[in-house]
C-alpha positions in Angstrom: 29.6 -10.3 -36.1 30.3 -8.1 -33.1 27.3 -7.7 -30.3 26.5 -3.6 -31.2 25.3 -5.1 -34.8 23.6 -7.9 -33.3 21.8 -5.1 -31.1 21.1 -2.9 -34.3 19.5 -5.2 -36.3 17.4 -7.1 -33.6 16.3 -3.7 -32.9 15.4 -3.2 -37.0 13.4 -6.1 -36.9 11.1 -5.5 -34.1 11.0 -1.9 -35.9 9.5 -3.4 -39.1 7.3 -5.8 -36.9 6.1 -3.4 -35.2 5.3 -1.0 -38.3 2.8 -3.4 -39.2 0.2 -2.1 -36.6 0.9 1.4 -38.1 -2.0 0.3 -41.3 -5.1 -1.0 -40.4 -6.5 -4.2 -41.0 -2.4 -5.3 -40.5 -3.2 -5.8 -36.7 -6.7 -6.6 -36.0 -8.6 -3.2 -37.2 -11.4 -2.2 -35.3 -13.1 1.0 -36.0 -12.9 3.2 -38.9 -10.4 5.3 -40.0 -10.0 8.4 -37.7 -12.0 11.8 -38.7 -11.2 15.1 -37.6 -10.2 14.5 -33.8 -9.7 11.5 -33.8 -6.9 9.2 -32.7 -5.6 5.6 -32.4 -5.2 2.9 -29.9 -2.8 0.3 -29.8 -3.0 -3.1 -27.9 0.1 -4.3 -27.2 0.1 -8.5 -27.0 2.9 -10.6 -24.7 6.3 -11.3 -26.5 6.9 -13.5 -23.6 4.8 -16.4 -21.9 4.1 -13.9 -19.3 1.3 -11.7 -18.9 1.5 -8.1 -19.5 -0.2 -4.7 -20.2 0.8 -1.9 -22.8 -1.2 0.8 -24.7 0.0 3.4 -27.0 -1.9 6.4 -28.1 -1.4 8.7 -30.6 -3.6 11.6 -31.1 -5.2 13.7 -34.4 -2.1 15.5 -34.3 0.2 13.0 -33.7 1.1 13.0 -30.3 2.1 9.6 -28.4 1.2 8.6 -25.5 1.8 5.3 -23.3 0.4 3.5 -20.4 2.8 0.6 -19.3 4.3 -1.0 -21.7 5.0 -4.6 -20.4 8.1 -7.0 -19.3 11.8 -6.5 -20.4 10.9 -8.8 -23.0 8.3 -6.9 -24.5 10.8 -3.7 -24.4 12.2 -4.1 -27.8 8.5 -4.7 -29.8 7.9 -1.5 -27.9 10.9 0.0 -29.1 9.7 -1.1 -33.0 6.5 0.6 -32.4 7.9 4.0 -30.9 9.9 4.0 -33.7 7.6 4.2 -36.3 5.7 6.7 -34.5 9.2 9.4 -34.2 10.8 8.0 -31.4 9.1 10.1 -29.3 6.6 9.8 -26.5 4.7 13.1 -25.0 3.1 11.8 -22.1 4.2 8.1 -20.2 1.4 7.0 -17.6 2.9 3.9 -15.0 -0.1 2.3 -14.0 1.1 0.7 -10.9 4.2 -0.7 -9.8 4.3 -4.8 -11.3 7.4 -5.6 -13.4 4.8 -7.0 -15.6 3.7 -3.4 -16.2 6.9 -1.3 -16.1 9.9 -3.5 -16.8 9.8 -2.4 -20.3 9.9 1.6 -19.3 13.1 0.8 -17.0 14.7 -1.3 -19.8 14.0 1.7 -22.4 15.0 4.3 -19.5 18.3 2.3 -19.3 18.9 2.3 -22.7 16.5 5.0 -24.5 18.1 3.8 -28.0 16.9 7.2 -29.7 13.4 7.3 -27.5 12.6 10.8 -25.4 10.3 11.3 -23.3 8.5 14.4 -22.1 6.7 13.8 -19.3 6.0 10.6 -17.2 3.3 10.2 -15.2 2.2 7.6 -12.0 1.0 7.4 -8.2 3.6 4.3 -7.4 3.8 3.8 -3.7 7.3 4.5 -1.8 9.6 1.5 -1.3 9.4 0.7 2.3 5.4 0.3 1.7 6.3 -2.4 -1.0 9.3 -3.8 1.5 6.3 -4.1 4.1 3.0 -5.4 1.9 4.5 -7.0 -1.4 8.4 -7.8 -0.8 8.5 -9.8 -3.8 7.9 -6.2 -6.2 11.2 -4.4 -3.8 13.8 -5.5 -6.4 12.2 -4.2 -9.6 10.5 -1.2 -7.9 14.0 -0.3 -7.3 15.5 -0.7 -10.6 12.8 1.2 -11.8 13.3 4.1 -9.5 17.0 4.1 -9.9 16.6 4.3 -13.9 14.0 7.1 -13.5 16.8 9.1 -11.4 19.5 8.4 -13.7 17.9 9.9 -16.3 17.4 12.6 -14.7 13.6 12.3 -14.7 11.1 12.1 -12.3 7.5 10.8 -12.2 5.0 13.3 -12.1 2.5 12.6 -8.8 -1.8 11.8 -10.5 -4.2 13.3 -8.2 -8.2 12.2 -8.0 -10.0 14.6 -9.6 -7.2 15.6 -12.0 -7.8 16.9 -15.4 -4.9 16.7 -18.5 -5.1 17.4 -22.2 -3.0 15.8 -25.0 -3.7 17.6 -28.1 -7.7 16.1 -28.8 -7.6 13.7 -25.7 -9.0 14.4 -22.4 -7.0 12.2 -19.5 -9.3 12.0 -16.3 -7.9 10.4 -13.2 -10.1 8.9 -11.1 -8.6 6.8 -8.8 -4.8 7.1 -7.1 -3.0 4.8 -4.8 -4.6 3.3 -1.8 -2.3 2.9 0.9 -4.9 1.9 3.1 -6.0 -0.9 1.4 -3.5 -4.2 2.1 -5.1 -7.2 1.8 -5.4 -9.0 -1.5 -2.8 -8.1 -3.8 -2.0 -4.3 -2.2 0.0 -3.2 -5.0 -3.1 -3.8 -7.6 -5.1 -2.0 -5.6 -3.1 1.0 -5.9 -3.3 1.2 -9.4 -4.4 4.5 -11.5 -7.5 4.6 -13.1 -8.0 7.0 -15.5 -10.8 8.3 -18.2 -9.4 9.0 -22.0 -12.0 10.9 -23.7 -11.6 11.6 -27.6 -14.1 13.3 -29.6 -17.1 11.0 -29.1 -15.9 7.8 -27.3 -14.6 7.5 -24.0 -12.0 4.4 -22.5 -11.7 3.7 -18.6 -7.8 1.8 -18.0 -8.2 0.3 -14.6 -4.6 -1.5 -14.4 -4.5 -4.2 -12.1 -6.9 -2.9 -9.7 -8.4 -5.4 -7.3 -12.0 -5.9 -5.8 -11.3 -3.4 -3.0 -9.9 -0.7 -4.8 -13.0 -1.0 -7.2 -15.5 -0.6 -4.2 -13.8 2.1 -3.3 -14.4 3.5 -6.7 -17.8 2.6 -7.2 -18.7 4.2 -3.6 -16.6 7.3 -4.7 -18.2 10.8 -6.5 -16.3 9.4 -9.2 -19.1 6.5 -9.8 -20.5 8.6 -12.6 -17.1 9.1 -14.9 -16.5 5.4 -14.8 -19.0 4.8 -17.8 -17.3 4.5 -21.1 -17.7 3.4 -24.1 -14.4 0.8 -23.7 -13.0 -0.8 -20.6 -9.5 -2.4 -19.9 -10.1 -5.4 -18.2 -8.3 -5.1 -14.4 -5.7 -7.5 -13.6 -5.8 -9.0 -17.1 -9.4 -10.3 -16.8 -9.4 -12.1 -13.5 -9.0 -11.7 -10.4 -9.3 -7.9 -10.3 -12.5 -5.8 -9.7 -16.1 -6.7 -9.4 -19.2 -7.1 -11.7 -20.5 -4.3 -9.6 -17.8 -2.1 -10.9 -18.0 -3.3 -14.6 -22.4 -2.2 -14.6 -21.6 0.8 -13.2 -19.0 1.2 -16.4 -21.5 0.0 -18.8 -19.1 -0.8 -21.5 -20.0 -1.8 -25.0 -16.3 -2.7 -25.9 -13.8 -4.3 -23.8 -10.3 -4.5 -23.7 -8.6 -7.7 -22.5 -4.4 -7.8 -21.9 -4.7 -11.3 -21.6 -2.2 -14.0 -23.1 -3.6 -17.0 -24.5 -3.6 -19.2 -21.8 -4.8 -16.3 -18.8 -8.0 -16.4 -21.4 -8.7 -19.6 -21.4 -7.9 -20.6 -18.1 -5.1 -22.9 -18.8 -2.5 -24.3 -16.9 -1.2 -27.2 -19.6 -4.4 -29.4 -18.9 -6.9 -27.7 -21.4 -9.2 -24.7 -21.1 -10.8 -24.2 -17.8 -8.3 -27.0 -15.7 -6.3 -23.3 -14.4 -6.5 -21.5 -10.7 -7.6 -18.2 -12.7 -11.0 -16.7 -12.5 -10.8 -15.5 -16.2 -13.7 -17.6 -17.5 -15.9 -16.3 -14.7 -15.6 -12.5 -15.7 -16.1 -13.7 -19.1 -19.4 -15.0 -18.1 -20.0 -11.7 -16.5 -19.3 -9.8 -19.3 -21.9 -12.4 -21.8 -24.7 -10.2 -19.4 -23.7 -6.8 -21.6 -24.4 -5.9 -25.1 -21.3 -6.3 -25.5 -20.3 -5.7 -29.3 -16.5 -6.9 -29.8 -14.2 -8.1 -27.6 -10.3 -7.0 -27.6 -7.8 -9.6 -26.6 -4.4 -9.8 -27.0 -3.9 -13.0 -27.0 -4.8 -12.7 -31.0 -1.8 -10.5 -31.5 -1.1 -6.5 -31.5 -4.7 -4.5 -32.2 -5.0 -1.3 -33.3 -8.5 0.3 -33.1 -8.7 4.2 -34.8 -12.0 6.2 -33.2 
């Protein structure tokens, strides 16, 4: 069997895997089935051991959306999942720029397989800002940007303050890169945070965003659009912003891209025996009413508001 078929029907698998989440109650359901303006969220889980973070969108009137998407080996569940949904994708948000985030977009830039792309979307800092605060992230920041320019796209610049609509959805972006801000992890703390606002529920992605970055927030005119009704958990669930940030967000659902051993703490000696500070927002969160918990470390979700 030659590699092209090997590549087709690897591709056809993850396809029908992936079409799975397309019915509810085949991935974890969560809310009932959408109404009139409604739409659907997907929570991607890690095909790898690594962590990761991917969420796809798709609106009343069927148009996709993405923020992230994961590792190169989370590419071609990705790929299933765009599949079933037309292969197409209206609006790409990059959250910030870890491969763990945007590996996946530069492996289906490379190789779009079928997959367009209208418009993508992002506040990633320049390369010799990486080179100087997080060399480690130069080498995949670049193969990123040099996929983006070979296919002749470019990503669109967020702005705080910034207002977009997709179909039903309202996309508010509250927070940008902080070029200022270099201590703790610096490329975190220049992650997009934005506001997604469907008919009556509202979810705040935060990326990785880091303690600083959150302050900054929190102390921002933007403290008042940070509450909604769901909240991605930053930097998978540890390490990222403060309890301050998650009152002032006030969520009653919360989103966790979190592998199984990030949520439990677990470095191979049992829950809690890890360096990660996961069990310690989880504690925070046991303060709110909180009414379900999302984590993908029980599989691909999909919750329809």
């Amino acid at each position: 069997m030659n590699h092209a078929m090997d590549r087709r029907t690897f591709l056809r698998i993850a396809t029908l895997v992936a079409a799975a989440c397309l019915l509810p109650g085949a991935c974890l359901a969560g809310d009932p089935e959408p109404g009139a303006g409604g739409f659907t969220l997907w929570q991607l889980a890690s095909q790898t051991p690594s962590q990761m973070m991917g969420y796809v969108l798709r609106t009343a009137g069927g148009k996709v959306m993405v923020i992230d998407g994961g590792t190169t080996g989370d590419a071609p569940y990705l790929r299933g999942l765009l599949g079933t949904l037309g292969n197409h994708v209206d609006a790409w948000f990059l959250s910030h720029a870890h491969s763990d985030h945007f590996d996946a977009v530069t492996a289906i830039l490379n190789d779009p397989a079928g997959i367009s792309i209208d418009r993508m979307y992002g506040s990633l800092p320049p390369e010799a800002w990486i080179e100087k605060h997080e060399p480690s992230e130069l080498g995949p920041a670049q193969a990123f940007n040099r996929a983006v320019k070979q296919s002749g796209r470019e990503v669109l610049e967020l702005t705080p303050g910034q207002t977009l609509r997709l179909d039903n959805l309202q996309i508010e972006i509250l927070g940008i890169r902080n070029p200022e801000i270099t201590t703790g992890s610096a490329i975190n703390n220049s992650s997009v945070v934005m506001r997604v606002t469907g008919h009556d529920k509202a979810i705040l992605f935060t990326g990785d965003l880091g303690a600083e970055g959150g302050r900054k927030l929190v102390q921002s005119p933007y403290r008042p659009r940070l509450r909604a009704d769901y909240v991605q958990m930053a930097h998978h669930g540890q390490n990222g912003v403060d309890e301050e940030f998650y009152r002032a967000v006030a969520p009653r659902y919360c989103l966790w891209p979190t592998p199984r051993w990030l949520w439990d703490n677990d470095n191979g000696g049992g829950k809690g025996s890890g360096p990660w500070r996961t069990l310690e927002v989880r504690a925070w969160m046991d303060k709110h009413p909180i009414a379900r918990h999302y984590v993908a470390a029980d599989g691909p979700q999909r919750i329809d508001f």
